[in-house]
VEXZATOR-243243 format. One record per residue (C-alpha): residue number from 1; residue in one letter; x, y, z. Coordinates in nm, 3 decimals. Example, Ala and Ser with C-alpha at 12.3 -4.5 7.8 and 13.67 -1.06 7.14 Angstrom:
<atoms>
i: 1	aa: A	east: 1.230	north: -0.450	up: 0.780 $
i: 2	aa: S	east: 1.367	north: -0.106	up: 0.714 $
</atoms>
This chain:
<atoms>
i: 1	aa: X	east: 4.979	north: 1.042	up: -2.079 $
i: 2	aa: X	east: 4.632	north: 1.133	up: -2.240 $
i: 3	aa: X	east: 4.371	north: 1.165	up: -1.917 $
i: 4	aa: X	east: 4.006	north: 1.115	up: -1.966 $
i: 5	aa: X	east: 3.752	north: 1.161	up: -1.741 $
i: 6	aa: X	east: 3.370	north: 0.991	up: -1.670 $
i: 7	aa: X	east: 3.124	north: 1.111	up: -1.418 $
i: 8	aa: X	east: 2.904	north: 0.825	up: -1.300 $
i: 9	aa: X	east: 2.585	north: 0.931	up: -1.139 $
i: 10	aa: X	east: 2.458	north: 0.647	up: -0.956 $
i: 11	aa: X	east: 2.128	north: 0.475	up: -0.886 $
i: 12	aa: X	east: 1.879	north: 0.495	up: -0.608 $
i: 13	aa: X	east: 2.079	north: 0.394	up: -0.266 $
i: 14	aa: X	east: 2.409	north: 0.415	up: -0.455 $
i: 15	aa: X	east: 2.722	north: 0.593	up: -0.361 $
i: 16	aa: X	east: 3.122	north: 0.559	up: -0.369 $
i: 17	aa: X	east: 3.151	north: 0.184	up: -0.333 $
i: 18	aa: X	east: 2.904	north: 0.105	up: -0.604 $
i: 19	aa: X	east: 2.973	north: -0.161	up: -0.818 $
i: 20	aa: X	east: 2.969	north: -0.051	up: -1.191 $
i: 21	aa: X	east: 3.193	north: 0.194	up: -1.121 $
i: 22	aa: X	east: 3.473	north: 0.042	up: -0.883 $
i: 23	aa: X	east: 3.447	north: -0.244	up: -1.176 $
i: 24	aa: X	east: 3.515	north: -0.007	up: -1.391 $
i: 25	aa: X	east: 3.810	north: 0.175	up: -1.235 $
i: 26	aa: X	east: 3.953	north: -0.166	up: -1.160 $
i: 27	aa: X	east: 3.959	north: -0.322	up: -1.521 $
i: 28	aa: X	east: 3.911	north: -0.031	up: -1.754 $
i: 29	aa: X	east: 4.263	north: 0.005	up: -1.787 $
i: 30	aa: X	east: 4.297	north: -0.361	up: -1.925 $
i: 31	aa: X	east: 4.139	north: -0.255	up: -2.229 $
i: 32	aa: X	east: 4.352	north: 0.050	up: -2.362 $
i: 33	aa: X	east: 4.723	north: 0.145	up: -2.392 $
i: 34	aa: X	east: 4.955	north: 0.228	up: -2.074 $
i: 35	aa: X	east: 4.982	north: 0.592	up: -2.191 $
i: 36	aa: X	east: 4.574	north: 0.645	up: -2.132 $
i: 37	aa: X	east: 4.424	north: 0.674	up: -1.846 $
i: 38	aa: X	east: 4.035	north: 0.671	up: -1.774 $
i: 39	aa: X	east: 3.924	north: 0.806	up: -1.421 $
i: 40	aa: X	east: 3.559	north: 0.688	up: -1.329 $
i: 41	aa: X	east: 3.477	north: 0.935	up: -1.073 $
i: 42	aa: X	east: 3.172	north: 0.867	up: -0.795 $
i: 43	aa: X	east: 2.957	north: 1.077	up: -0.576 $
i: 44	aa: X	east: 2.720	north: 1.069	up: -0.344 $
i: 45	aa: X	east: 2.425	north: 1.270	up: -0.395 $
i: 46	aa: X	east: 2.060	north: 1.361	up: -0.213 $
i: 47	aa: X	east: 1.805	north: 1.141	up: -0.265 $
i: 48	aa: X	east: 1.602	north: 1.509	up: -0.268 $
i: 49	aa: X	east: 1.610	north: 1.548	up: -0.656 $
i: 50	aa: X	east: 1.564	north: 1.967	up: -0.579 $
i: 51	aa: X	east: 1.914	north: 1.903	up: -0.378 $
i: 52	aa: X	east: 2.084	north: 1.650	up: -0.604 $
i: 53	aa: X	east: 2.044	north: 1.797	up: -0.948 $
i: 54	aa: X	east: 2.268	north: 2.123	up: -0.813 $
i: 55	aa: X	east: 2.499	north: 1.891	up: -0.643 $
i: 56	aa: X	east: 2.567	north: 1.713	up: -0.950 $
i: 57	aa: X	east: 2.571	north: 2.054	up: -1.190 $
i: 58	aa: X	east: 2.889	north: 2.146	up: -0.970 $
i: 59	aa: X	east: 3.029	north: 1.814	up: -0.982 $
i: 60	aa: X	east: 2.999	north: 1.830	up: -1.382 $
i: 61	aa: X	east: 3.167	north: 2.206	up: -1.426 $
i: 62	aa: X	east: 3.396	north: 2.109	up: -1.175 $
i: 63	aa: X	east: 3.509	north: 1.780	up: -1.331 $
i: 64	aa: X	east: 3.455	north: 1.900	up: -1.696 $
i: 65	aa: X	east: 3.415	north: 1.479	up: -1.807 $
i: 66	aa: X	east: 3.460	north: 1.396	up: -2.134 $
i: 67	aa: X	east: 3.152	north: 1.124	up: -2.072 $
i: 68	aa: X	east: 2.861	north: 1.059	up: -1.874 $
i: 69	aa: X	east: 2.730	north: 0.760	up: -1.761 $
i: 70	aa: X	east: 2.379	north: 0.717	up: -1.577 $
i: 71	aa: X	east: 2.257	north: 0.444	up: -1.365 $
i: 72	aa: X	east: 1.886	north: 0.369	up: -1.320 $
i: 73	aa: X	east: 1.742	north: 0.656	up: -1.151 $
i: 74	aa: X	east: 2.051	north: 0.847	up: -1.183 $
i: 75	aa: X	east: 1.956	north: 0.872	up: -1.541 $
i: 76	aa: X	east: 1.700	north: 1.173	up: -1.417 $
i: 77	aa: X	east: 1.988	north: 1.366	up: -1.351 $
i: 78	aa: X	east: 2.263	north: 1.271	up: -1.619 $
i: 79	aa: X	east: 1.991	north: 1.353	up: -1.898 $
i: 80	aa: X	east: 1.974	north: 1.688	up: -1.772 $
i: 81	aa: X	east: 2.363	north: 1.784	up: -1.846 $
i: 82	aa: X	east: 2.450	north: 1.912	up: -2.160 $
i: 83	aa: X	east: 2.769	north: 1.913	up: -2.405 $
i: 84	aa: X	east: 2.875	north: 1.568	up: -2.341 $
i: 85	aa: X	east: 2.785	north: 1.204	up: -2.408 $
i: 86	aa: X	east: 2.583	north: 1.012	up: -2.304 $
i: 87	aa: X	east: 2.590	north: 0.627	up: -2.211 $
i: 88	aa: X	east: 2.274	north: 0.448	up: -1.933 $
i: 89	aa: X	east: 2.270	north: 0.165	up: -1.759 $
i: 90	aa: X	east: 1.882	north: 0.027	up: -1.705 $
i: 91	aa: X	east: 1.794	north: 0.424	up: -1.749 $
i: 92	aa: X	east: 1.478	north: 0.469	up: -1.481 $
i: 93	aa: X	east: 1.263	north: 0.744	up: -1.697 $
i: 94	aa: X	east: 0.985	north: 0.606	up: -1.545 $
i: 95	aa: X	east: 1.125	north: 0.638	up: -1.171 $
i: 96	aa: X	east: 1.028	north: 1.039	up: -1.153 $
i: 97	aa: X	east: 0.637	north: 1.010	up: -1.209 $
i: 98	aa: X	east: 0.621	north: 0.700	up: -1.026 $
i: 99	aa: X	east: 0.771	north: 0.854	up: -0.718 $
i: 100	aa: X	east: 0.549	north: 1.160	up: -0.773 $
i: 101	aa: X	east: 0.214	north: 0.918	up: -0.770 $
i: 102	aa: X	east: 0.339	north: 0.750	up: -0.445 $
i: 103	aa: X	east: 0.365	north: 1.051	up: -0.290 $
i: 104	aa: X	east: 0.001	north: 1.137	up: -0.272 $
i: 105	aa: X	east: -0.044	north: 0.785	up: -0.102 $
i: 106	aa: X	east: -0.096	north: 0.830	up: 0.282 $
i: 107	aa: X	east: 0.164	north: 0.551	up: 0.476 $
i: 108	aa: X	east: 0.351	north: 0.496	up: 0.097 $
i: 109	aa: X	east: 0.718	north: 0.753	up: 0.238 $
i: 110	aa: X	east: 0.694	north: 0.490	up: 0.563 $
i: 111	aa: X	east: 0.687	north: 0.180	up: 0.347 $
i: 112	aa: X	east: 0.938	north: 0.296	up: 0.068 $
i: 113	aa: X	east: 1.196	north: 0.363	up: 0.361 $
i: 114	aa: X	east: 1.147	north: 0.024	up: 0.490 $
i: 115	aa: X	east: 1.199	north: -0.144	up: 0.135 $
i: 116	aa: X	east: 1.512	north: 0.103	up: 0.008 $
i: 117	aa: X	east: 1.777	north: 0.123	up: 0.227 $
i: 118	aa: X	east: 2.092	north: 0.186	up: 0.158 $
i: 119	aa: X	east: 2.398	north: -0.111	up: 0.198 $
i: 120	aa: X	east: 2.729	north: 0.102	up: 0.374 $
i: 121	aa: X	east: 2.784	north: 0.445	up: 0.499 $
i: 122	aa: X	east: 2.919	north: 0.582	up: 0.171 $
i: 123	aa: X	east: 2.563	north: 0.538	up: 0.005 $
i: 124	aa: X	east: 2.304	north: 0.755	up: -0.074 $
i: 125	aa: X	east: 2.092	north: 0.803	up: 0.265 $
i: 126	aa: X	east: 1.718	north: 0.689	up: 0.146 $
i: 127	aa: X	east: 1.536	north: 0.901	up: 0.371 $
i: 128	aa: X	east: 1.162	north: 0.932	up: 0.199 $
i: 129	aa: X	east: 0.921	north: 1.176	up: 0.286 $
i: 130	aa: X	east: 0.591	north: 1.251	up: 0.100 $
i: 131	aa: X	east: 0.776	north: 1.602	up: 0.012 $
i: 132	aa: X	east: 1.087	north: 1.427	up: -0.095 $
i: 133	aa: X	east: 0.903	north: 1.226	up: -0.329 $
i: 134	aa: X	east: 0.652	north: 1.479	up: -0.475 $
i: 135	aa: X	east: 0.960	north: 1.681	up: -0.561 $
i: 136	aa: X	east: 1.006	north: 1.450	up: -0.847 $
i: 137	aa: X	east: 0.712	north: 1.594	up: -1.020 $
i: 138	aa: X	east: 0.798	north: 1.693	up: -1.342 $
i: 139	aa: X	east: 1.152	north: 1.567	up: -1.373 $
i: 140	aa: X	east: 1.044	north: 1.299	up: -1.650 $
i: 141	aa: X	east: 0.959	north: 1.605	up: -1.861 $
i: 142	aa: X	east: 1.247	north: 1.829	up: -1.777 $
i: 143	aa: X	east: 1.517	north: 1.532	up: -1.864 $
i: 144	aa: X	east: 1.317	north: 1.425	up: -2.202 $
i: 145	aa: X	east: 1.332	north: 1.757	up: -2.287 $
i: 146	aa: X	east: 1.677	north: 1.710	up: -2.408 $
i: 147	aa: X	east: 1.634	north: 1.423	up: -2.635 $
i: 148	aa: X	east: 1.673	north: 1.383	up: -2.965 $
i: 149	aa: X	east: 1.321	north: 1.383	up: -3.048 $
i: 150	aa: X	east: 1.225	north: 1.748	up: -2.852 $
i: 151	aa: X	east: 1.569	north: 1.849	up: -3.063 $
i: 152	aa: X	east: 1.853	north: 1.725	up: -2.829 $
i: 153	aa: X	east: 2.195	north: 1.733	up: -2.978 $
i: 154	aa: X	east: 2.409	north: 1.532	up: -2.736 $
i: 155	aa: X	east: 2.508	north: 1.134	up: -2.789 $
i: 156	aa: X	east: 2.255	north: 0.888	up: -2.593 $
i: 157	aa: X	east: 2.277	north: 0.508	up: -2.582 $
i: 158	aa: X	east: 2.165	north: 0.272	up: -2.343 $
i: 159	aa: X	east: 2.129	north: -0.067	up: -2.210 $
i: 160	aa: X	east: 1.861	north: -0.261	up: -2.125 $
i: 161	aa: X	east: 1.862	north: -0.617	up: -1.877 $
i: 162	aa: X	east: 1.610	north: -0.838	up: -2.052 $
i: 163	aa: X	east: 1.493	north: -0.932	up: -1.703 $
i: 164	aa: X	east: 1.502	north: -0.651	up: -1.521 $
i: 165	aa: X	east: 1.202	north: -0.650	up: -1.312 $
i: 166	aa: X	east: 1.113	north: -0.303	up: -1.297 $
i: 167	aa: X	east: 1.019	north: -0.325	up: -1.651 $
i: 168	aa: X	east: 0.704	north: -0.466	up: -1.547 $
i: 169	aa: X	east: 0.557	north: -0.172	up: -1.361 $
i: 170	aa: X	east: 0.712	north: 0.100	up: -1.637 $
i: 171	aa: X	east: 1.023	north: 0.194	up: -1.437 $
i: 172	aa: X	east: 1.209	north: 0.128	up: -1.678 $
i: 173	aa: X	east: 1.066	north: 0.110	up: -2.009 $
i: 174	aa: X	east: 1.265	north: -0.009	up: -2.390 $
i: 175	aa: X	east: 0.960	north: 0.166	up: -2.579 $
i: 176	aa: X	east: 0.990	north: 0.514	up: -2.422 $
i: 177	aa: X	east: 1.315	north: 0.506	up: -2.442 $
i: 178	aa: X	east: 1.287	north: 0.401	up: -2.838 $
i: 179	aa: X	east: 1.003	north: 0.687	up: -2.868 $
i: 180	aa: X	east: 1.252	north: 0.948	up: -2.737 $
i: 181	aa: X	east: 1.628	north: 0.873	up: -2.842 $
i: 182	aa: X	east: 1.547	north: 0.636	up: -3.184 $
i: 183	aa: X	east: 1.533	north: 0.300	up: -3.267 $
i: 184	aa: X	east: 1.973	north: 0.250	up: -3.237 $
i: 185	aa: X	east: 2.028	north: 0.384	up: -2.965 $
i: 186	aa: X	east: 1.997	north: 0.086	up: -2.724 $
i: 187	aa: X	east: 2.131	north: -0.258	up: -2.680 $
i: 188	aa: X	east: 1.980	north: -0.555	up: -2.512 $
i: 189	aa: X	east: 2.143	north: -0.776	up: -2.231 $
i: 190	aa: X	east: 2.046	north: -1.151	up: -2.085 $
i: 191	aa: X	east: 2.058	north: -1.013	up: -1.723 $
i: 192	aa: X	east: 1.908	north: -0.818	up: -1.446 $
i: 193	aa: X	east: 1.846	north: -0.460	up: -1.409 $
i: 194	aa: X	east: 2.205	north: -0.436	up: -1.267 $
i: 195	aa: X	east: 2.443	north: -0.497	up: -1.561 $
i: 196	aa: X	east: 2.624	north: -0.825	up: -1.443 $
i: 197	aa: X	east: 2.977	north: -0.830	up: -1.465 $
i: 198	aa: X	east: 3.010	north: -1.042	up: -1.769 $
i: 199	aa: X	east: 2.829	north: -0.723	up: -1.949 $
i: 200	aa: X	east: 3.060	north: -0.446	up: -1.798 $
i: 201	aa: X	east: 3.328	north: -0.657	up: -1.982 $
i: 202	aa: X	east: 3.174	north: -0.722	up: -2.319 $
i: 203	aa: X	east: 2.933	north: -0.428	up: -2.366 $
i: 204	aa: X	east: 2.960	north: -0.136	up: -2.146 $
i: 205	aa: X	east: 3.307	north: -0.079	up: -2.143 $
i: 206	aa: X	east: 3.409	north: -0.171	up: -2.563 $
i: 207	aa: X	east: 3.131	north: 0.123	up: -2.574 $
i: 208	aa: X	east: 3.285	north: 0.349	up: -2.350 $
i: 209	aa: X	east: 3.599	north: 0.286	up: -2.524 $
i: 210	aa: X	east: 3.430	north: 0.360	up: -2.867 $
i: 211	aa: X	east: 3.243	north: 0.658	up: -2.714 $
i: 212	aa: X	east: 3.609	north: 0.835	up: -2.595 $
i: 213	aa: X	east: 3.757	north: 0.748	up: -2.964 $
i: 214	aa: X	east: 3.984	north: 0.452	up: -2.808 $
</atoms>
């Protein structure tokens, strides 16, 4: 039995019952051989990104995953890991210095708890404060700093919803992306920012197949 390992990092108010991954650990194994076996493995992490970041460090020399996979914001934190490859689902870059701006708006923690909140028990706890959210200064920089273009050596490639709404405000952004990891390393999907199933089937996971050597 050959055993390979992912470690999903989630998006804002995700956790263990998200939906990318439990698709994936449900219909994965459709695609390969009986003898392989591909764990997609879950955590919930701090919304704090001066907590989460060690959290998920652990989690990755624990788990020692033959792939990474980062979802929306939680592409912050999978950027930062090193030695493995890379594959993003509606990667936030943007997230970390929008977070930062809000911060320094009086009343903008109270609203952003009201809007985000999170949808069982098992998901990240979305409790905003202004400190919470100015500790995202700087984390844009720190996770670019590991792309190909400042000399990063690890695989990237992402996906992008072509009507993902957080495109509009530079949440999520194709050029940066483009600027930073080159012109093929991307591909375009007719859907939301939340990868719909039809996409997990035909996209995500032939490339997470391709990615492992399956």
């Amino acid at each position: 039995m050959k055993h390979y390992t992912i470690l999903y990092i989630h998006g804002m108010g995700g956790g263990t019952d998200s939906r990318i991954p439990s698709f994936l650990n449900g219909h994965i194994g459709e695609f390969v051989p009986e003898e392989v076996h591909i764990n997609v493995i879950v955590r919930t992490y701090d919304i704090d990104p001066d907590l989460a970041f060690p959290e998920i460090s652990k989690w990755f020399a624990e788990l020692e995953p033959d792939l990474v996979i980062g979802e929306s914001l939680g592409s912050l934190h999978a950027l930062r890991l090193h030695g493995v490859p890379h594959l993003f689902v509606s990667p936030a870059i943007g997230a970390a210095g929008w977070m930062s701006a809000v911060s320094r708006i009086p009343g903008a923690a109270w609203v952003m708890r009201r809007l985000y909140q999170p949808y069982s028990p098992e998901r990240q706890t979305l409790d905003f404060t202004q400190k919470i959210l100015s500790h995202y200064a700087g984390i844009r920089e720190e996770a670019l700093s590991h792309s190909p273009l400042k000399g990063g050596n690890d695989y990237f490639f992402a996906f992008f919803g072509t009507a993902d709404h957080y495109r509009r405000f530079g949440v999520v952004s194709i050029r940066k992306w483009r600027k930073y990891f080159g012109r093929n390393s991307f591909q375009i999907y007719k859907g939301t920012h939340f990868m719909e199933n039809e996409y997990l089937y035909t996209m995500l996971i032939p490339k997470i197949l391709e990615v492992l050597g399956l």
